[in-house]
PQR file with spaces between the fields and no chain letter, atoms N, CA, C, O and H, PARSE charges and radii, in Angstrom:
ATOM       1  N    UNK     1      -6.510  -25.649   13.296 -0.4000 1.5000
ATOM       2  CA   UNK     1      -7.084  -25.204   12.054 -0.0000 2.0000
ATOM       3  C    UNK     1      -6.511  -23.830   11.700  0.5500 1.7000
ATOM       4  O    UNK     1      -6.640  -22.930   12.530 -0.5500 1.4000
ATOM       5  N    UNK     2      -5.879  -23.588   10.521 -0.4000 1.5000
ATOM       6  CA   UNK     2      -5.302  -22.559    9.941 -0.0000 2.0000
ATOM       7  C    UNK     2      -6.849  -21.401    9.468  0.5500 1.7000
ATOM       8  O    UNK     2      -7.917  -21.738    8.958 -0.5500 1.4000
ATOM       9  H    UNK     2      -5.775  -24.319    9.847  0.4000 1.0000
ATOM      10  N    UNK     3      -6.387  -20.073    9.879 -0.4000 1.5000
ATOM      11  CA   UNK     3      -7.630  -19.590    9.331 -0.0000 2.0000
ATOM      12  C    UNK     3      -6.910  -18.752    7.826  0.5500 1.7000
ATOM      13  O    UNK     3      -5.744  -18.450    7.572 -0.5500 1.4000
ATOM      14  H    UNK     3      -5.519  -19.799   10.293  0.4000 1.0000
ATOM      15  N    UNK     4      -8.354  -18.547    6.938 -0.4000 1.5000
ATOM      16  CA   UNK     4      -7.819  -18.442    5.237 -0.0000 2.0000
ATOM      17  C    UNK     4      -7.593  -16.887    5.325  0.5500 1.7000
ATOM      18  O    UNK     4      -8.350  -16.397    6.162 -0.5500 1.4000
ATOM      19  H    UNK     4      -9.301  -18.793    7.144  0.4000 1.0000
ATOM      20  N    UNK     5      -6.766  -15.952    4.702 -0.4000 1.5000
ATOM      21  CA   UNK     5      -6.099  -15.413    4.426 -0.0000 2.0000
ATOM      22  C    UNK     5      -7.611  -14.117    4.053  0.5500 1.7000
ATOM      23  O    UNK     5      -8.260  -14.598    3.125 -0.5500 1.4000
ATOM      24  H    UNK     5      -6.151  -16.350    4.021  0.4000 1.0000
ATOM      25  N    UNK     6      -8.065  -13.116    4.393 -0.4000 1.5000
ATOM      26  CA   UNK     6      -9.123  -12.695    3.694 -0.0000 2.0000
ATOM      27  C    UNK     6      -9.189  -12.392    2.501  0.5500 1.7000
ATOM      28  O    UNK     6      -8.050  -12.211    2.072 -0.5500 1.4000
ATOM      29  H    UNK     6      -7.537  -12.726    5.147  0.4000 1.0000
ATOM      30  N    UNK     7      -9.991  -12.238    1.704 -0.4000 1.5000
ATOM      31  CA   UNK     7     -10.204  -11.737    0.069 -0.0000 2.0000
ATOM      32  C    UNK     7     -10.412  -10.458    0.213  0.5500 1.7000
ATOM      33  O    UNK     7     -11.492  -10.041    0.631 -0.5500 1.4000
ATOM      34  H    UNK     7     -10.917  -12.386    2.053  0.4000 1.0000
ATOM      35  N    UNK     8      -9.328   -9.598   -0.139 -0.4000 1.5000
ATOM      36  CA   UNK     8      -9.975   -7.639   -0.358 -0.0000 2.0000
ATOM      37  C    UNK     8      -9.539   -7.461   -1.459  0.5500 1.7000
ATOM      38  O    UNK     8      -8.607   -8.021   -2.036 -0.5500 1.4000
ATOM      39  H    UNK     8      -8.451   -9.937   -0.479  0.4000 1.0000
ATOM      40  N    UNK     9     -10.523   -6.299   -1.932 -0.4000 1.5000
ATOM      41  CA   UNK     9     -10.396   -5.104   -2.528 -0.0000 2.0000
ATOM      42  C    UNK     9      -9.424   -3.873   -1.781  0.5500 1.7000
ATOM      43  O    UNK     9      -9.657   -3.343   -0.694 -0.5500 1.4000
ATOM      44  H    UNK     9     -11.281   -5.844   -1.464  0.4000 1.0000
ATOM      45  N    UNK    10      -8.707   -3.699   -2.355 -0.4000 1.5000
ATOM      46  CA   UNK    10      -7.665   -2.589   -1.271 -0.0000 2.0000
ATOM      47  C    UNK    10      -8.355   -1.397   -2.315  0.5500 1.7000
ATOM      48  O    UNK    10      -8.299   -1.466   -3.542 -0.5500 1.4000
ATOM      49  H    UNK    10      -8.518   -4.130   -3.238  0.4000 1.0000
ATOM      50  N    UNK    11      -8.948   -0.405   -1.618 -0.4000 1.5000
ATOM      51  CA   UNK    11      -9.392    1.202   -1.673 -0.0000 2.0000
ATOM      52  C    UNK    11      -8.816    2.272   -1.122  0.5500 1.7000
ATOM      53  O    UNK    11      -8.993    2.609    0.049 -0.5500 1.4000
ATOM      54  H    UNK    11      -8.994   -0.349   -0.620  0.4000 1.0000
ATOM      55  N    UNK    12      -8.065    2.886   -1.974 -0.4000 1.5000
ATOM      56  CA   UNK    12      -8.056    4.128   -1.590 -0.0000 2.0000
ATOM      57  C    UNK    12      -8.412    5.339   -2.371  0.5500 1.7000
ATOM      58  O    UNK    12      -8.190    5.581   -3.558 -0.5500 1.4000
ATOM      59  H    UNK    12      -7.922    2.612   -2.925  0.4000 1.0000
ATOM      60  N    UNK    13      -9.157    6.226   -1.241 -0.4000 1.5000
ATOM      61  CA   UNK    13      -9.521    7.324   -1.788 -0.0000 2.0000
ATOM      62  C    UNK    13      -8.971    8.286   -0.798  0.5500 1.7000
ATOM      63  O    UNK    13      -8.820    8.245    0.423 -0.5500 1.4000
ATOM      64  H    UNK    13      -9.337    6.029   -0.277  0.4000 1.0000
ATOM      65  N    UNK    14      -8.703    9.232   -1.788 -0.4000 1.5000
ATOM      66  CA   UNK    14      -8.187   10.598   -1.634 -0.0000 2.0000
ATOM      67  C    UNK    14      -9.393   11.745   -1.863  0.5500 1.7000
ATOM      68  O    UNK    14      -9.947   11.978   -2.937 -0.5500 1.4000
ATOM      69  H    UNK    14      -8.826    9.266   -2.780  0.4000 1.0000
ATOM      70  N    UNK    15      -9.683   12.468   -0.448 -0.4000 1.5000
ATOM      71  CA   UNK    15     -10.943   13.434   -0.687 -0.0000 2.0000
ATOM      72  C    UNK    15     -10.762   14.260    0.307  0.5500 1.7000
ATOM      73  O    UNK    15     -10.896   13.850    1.459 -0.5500 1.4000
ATOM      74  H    UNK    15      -9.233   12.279    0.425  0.4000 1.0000
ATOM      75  N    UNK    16     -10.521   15.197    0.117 -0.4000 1.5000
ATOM      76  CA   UNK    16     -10.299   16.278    1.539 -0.0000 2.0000
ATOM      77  C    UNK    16     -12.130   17.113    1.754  0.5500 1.7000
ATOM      78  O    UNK    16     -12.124   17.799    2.776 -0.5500 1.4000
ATOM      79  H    UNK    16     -10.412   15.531   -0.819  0.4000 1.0000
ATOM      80  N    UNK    17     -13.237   17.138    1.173 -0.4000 1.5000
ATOM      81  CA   UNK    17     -13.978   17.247    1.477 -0.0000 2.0000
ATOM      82  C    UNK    17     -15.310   16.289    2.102  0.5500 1.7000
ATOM      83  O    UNK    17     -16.171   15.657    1.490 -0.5500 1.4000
ATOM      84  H    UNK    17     -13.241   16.580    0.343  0.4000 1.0000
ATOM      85  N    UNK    18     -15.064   16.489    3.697 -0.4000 1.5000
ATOM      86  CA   UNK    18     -16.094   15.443    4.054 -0.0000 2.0000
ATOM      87  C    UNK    18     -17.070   14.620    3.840  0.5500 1.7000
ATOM      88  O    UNK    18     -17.214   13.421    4.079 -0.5500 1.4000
ATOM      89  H    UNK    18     -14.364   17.003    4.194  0.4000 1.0000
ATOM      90  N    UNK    19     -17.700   15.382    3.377 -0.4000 1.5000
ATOM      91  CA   UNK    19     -19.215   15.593    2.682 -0.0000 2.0000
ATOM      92  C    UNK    19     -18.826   14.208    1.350  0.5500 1.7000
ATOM      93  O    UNK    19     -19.123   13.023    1.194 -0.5500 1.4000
ATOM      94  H    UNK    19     -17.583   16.355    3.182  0.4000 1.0000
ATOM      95  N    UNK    20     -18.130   15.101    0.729 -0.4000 1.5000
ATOM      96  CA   UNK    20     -17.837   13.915   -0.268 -0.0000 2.0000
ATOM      97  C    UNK    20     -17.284   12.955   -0.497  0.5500 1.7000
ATOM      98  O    UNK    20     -17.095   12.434   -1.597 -0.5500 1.4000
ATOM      99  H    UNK    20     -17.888   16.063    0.856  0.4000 1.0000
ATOM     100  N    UNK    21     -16.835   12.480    0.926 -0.4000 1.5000
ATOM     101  CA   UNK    21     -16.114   11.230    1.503 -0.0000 2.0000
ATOM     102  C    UNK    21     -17.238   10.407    1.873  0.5500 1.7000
ATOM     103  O    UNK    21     -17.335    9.223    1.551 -0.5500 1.4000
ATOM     104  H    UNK    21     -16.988   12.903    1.819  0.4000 1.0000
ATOM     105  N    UNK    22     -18.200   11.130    2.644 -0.4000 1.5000
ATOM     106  CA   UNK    22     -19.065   10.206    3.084 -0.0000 2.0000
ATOM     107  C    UNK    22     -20.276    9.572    2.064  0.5500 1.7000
ATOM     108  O    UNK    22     -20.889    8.541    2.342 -0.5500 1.4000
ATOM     109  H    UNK    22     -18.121   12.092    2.906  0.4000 1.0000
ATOM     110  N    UNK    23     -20.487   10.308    0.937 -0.4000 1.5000
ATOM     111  CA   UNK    23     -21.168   10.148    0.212 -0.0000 2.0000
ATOM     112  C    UNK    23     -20.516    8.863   -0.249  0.5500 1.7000
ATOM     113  O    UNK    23     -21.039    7.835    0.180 -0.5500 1.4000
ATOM     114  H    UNK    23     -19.989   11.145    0.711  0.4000 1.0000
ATOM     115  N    UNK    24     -19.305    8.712   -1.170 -0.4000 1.5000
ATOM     116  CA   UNK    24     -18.030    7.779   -0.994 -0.0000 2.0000
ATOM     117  C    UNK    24     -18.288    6.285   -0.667  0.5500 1.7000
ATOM     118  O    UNK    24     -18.234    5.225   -1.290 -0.5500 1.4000
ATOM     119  H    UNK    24     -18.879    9.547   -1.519  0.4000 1.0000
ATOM     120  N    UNK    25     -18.631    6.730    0.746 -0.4000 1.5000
ATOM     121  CA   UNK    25     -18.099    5.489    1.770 -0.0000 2.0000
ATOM     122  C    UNK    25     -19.279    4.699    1.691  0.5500 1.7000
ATOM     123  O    UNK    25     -19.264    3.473    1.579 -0.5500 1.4000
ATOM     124  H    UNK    25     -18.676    7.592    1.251  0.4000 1.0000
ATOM     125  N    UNK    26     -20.767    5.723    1.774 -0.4000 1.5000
ATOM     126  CA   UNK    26     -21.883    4.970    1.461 -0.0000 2.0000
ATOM     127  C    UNK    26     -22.088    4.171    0.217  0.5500 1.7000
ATOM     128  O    UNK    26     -22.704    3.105    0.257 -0.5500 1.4000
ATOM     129  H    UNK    26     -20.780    6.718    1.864  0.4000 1.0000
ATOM     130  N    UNK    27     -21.562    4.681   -0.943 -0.4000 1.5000
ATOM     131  CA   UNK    27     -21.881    3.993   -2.200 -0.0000 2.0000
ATOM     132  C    UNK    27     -20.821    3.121   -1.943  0.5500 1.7000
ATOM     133  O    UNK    27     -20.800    2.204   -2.764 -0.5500 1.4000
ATOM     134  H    UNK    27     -21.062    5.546   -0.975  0.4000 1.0000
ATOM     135  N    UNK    28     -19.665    3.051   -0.854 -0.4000 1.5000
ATOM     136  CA   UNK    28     -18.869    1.341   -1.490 -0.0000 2.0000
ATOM     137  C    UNK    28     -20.028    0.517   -0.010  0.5500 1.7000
ATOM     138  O    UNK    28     -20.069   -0.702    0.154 -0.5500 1.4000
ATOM     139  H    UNK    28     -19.683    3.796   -0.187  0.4000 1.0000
ATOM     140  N    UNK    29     -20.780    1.457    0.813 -0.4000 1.5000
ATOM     141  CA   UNK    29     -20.850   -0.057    1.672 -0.0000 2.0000
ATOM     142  C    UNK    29     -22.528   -0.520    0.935  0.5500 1.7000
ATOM     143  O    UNK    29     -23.047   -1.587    1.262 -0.5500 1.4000
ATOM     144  H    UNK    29     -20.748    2.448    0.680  0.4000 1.0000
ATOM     145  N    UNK    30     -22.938    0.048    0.345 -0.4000 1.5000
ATOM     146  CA   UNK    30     -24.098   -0.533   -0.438 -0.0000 2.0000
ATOM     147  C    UNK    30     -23.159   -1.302   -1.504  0.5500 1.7000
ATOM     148  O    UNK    30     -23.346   -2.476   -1.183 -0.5500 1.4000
ATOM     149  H    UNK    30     -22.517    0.915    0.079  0.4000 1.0000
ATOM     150  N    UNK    31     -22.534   -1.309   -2.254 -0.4000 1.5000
ATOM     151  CA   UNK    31     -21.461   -2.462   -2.870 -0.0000 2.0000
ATOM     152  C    UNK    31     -21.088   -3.726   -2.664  0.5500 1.7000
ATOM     153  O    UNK    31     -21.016   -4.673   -3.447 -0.5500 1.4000
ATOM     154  H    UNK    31     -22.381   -0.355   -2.515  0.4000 1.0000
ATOM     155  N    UNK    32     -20.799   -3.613   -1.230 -0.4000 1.5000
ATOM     156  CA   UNK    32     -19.806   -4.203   -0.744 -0.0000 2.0000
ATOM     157  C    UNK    32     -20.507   -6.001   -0.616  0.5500 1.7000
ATOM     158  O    UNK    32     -19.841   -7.035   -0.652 -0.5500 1.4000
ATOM     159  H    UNK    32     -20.857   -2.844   -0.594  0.4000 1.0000
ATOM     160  N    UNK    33     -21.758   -5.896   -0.490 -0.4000 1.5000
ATOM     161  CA   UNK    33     -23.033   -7.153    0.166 -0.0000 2.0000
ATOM     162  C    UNK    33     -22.449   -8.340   -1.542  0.5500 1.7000
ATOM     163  O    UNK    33     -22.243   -9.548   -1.662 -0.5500 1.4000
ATOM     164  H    UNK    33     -22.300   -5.056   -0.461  0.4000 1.0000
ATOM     165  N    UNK    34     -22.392   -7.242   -2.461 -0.4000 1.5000
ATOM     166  CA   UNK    34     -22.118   -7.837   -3.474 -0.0000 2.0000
ATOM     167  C    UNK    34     -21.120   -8.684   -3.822  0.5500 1.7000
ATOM     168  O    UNK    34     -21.378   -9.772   -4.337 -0.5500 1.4000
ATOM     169  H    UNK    34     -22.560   -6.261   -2.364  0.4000 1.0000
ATOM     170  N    UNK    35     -19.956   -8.304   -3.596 -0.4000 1.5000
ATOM     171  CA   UNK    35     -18.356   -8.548   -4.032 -0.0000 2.0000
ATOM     172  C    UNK    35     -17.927   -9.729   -3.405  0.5500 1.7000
ATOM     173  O    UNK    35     -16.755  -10.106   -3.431 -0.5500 1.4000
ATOM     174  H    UNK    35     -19.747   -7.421   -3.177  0.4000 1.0000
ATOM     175  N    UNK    36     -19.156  -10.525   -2.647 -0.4000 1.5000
ATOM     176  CA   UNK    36     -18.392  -11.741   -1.883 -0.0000 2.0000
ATOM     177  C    UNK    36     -18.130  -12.843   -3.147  0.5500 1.7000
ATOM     178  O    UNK    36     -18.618  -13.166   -4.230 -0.5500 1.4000
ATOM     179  H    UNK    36     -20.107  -10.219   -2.625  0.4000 1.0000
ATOM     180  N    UNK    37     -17.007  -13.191   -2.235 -0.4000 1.5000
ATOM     181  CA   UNK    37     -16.326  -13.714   -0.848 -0.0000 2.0000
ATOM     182  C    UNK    37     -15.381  -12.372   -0.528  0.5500 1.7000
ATOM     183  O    UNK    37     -14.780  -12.561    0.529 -0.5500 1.4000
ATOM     184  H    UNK    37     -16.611  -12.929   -1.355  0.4000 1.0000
ATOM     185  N    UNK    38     -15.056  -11.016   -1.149 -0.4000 1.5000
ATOM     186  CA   UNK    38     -14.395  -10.157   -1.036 -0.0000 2.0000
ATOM     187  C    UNK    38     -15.268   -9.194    0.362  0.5500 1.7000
ATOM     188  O    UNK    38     -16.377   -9.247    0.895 -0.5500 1.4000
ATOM     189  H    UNK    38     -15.545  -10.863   -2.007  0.4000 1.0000
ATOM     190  N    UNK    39     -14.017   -8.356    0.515 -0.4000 1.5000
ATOM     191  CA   UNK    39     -14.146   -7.392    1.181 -0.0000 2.0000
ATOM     192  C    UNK    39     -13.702   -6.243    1.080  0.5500 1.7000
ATOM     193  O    UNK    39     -12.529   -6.214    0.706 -0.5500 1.4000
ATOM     194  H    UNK    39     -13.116   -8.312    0.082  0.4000 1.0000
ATOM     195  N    UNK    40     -14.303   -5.002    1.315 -0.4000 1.5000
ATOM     196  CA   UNK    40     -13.307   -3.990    0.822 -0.0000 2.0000
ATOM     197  C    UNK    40     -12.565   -3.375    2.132  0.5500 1.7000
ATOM     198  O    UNK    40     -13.188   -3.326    3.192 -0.5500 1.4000
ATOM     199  H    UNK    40     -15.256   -5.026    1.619  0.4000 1.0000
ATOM     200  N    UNK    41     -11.210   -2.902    2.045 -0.4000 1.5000
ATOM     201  CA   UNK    41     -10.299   -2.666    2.695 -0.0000 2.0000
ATOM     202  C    UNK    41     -10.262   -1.112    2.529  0.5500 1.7000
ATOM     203  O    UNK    41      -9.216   -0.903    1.914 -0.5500 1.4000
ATOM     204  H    UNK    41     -10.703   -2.942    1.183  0.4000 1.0000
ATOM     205  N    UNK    42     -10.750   -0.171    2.719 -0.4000 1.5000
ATOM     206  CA   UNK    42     -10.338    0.934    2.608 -0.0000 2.0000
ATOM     207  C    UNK    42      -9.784    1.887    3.509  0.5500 1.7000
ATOM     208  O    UNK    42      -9.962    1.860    4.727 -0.5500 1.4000
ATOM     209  H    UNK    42     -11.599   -0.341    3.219  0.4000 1.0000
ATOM     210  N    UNK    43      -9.116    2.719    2.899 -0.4000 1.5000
ATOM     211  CA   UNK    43      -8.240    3.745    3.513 -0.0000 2.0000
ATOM     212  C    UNK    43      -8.375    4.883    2.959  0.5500 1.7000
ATOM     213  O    UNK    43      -8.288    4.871    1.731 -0.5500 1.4000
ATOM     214  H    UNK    43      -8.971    2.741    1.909  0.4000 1.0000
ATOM     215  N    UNK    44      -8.643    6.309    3.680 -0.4000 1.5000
ATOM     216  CA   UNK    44      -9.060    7.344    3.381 -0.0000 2.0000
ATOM     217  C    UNK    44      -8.126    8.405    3.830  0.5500 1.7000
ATOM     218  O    UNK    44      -7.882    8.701    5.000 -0.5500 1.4000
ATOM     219  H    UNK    44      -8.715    6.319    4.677  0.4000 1.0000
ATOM     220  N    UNK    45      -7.522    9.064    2.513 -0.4000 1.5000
ATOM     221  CA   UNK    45      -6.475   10.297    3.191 -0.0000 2.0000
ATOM     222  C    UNK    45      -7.464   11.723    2.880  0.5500 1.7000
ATOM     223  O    UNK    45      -8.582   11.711    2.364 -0.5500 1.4000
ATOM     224  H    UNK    45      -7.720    8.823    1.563  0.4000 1.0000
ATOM     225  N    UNK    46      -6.716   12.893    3.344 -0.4000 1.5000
ATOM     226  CA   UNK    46      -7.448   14.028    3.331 -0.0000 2.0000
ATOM     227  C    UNK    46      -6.443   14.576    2.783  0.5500 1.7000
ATOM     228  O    UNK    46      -6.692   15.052    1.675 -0.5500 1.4000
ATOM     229  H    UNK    46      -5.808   12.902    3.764  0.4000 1.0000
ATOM     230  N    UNK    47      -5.530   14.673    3.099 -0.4000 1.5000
ATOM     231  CA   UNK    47      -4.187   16.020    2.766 -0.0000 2.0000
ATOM     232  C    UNK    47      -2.570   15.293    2.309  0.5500 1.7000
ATOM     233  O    UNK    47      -1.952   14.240    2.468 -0.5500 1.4000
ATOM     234  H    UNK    47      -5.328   14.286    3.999  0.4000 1.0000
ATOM     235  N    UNK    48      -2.402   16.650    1.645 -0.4000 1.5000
ATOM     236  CA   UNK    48      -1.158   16.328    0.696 -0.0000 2.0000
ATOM     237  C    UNK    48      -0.384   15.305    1.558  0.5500 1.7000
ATOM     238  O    UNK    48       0.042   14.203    1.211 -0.5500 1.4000
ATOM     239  H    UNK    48      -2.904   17.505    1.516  0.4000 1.0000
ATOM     240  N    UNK    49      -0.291   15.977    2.880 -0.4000 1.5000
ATOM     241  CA   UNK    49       1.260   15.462    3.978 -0.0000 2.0000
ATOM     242  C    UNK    49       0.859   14.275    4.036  0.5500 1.7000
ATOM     243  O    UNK    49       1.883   13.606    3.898 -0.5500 1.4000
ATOM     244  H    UNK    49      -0.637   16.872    3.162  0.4000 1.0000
ATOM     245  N    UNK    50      -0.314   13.347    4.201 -0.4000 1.5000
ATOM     246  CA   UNK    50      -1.020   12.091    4.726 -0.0000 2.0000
ATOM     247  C    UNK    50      -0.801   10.966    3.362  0.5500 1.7000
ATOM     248  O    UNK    50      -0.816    9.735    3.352 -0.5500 1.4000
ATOM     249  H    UNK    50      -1.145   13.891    4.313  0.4000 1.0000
ATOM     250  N    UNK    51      -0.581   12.048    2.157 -0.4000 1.5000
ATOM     251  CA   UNK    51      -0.429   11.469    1.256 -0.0000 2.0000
ATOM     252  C    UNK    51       0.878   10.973    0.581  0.5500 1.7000
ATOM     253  O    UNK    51       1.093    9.907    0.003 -0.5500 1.4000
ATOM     254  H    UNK    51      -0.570   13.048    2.164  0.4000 1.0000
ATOM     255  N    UNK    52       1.915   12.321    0.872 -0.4000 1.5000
ATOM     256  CA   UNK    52       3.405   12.317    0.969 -0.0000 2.0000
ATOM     257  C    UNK    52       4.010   11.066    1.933  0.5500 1.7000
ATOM     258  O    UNK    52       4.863   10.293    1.497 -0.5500 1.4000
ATOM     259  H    UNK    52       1.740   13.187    1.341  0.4000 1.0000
ATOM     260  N    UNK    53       3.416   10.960    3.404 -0.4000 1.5000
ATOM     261  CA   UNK    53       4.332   10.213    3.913 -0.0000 2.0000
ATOM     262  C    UNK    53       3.684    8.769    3.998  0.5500 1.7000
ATOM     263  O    UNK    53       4.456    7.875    4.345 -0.5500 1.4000
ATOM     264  H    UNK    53       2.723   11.588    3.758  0.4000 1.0000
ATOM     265  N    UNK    54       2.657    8.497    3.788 -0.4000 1.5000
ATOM     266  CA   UNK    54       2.146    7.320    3.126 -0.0000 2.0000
ATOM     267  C    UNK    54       1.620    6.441    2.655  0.5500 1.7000
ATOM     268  O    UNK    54       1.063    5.454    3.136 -0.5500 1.4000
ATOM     269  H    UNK    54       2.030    9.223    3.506  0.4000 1.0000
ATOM     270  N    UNK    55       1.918    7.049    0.882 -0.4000 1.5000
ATOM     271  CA   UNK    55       1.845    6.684    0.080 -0.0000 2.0000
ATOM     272  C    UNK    55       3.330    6.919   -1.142  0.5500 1.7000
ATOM     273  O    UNK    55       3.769    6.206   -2.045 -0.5500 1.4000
ATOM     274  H    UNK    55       2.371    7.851    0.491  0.4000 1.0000
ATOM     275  N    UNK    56       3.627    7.888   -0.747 -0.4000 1.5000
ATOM     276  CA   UNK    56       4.605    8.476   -1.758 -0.0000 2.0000
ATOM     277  C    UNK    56       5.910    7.639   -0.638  0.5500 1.7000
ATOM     278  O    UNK    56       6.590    6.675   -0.990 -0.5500 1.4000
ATOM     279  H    UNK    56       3.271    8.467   -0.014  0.4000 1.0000
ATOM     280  N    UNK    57       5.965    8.171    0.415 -0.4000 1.5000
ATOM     281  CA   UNK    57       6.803    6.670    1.078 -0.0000 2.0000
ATOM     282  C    UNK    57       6.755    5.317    1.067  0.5500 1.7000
ATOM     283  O    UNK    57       7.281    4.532    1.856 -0.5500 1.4000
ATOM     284  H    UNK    57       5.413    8.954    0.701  0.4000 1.0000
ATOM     285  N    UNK    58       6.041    5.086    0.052 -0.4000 1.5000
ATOM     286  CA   UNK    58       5.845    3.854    0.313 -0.0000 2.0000
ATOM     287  C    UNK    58       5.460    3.340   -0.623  0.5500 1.7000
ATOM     288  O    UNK    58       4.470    2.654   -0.369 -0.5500 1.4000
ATOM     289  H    UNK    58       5.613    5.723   -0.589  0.4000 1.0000
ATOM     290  N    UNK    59       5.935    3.309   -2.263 -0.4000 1.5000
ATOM     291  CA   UNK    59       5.556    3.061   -3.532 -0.0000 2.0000
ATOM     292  C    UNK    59       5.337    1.645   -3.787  0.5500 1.7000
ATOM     293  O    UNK    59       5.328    1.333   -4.978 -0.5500 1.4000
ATOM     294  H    UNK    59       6.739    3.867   -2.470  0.4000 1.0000
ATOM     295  N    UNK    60       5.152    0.695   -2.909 -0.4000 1.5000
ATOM     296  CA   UNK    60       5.142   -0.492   -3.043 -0.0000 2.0000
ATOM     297  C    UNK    60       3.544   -0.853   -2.334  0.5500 1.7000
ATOM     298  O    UNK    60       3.216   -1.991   -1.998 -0.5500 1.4000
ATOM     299  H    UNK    60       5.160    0.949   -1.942  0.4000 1.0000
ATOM     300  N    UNK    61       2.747    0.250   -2.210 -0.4000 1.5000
ATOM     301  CA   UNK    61       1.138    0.070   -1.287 -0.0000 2.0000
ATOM     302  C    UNK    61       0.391   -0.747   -2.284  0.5500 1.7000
ATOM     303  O    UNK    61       0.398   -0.637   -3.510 -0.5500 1.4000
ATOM     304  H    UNK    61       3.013    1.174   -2.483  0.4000 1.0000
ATOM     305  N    UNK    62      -0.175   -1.484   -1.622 -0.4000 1.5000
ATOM     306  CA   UNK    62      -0.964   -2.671   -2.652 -0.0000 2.0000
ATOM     307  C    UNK    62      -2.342   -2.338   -2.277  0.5500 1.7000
ATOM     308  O    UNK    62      -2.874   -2.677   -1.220 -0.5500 1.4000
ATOM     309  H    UNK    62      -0.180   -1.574   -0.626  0.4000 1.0000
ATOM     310  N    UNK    63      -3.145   -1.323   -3.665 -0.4000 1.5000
ATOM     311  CA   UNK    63      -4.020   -0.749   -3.617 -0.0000 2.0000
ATOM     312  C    UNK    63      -4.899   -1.335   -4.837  0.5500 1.7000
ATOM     313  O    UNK    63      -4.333   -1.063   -5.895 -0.5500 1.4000
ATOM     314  H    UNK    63      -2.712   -1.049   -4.524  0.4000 1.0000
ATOM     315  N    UNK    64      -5.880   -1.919   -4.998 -0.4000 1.5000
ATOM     316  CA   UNK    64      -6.360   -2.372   -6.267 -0.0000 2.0000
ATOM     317  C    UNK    64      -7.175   -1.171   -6.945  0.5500 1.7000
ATOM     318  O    UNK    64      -7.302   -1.246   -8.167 -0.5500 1.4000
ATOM     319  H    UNK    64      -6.340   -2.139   -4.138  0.4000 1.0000
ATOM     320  N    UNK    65      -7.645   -0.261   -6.402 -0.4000 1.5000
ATOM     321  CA   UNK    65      -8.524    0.845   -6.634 -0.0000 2.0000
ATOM     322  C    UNK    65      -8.187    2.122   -5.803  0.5500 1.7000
ATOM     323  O    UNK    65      -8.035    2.148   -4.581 -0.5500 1.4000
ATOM     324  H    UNK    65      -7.542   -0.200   -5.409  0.4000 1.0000
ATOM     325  N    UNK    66      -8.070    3.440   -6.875 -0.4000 1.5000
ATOM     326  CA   UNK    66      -7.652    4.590   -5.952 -0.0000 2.0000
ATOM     327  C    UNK    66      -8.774    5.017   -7.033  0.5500 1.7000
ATOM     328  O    UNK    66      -9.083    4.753   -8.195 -0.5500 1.4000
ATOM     329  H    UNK    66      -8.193    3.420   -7.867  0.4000 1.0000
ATOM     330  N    UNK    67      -9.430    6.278   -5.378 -0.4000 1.5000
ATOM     331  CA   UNK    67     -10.347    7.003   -6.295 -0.0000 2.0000
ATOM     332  C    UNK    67      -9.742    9.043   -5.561  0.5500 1.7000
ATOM     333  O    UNK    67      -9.509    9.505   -4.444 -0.5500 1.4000
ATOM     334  H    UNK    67      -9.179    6.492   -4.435  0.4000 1.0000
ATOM     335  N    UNK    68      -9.739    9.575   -6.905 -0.4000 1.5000
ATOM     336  CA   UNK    68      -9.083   10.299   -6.370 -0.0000 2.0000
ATOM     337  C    UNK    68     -10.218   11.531   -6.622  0.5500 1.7000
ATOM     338  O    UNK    68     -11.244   11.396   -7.289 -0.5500 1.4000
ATOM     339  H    UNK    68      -9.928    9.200   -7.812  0.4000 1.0000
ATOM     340  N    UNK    69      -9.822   12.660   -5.985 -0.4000 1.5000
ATOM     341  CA   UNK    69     -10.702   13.850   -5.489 -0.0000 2.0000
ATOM     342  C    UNK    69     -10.122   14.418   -7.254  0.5500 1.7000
ATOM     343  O    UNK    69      -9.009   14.226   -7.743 -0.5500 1.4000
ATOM     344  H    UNK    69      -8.988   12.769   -5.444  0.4000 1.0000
ATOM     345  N    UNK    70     -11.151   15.037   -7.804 -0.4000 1.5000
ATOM     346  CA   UNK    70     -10.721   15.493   -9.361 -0.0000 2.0000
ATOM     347  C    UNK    70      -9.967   16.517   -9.525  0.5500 1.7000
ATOM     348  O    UNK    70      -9.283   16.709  -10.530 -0.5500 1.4000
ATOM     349  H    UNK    70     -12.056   15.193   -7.406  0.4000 1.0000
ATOM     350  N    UNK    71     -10.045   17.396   -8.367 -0.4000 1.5000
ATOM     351  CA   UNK    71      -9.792   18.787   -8.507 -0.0000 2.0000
ATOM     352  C    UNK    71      -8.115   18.742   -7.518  0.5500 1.7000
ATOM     353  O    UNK    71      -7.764   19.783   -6.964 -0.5500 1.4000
ATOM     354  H    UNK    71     -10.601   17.240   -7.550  0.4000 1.0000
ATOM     355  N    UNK    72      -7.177   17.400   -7.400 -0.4000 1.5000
ATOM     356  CA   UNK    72      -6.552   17.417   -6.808 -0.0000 2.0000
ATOM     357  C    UNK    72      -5.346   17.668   -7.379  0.5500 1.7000
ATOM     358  O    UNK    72      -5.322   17.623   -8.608 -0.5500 1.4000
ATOM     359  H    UNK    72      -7.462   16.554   -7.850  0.4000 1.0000
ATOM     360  N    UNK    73      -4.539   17.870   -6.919 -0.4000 1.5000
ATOM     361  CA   UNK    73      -3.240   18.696   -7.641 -0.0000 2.0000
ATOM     362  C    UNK    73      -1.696   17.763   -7.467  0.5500 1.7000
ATOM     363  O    UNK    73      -0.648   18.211   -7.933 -0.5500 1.4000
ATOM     364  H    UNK    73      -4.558   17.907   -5.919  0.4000 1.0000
């Protein structure tokens, strides 16, 4: 038996302040009960360099949702 391929949401957020990562993470996993048969896939950077080597290396990231820190440069 072949197993099926999962259903995600690919997330990324960009937040270098903790605090407001975790706040974040709670509002997608109260979400998340919802979105089936999906799942969310997320990935969390903090800093420019994490962001430079990949993401900016790698312009082909299959992300359906980026949530980004506002004050980011």
């Amino acid at each position: 038996m072949t197993r099926r391929k999962p259903l995600l949401y690919r997330v990324l957020v960009l937040e270098d302040d903790f605090e407001a990562a975790s706040k974040i993470l709670g509002a997608l996993s109260r979400i998340e009960p919802h979105l089936a048969p999906y799942d969310l896939d997320v990935t969390l950077l903090s800093t420019c360099r994490a962001v430079e080597e990949l993401i900016n290396d790698h312009p082909d990231s299959p992300f359906d949702i980026i949530l980004m820190d506002r004050n980011a440069s």
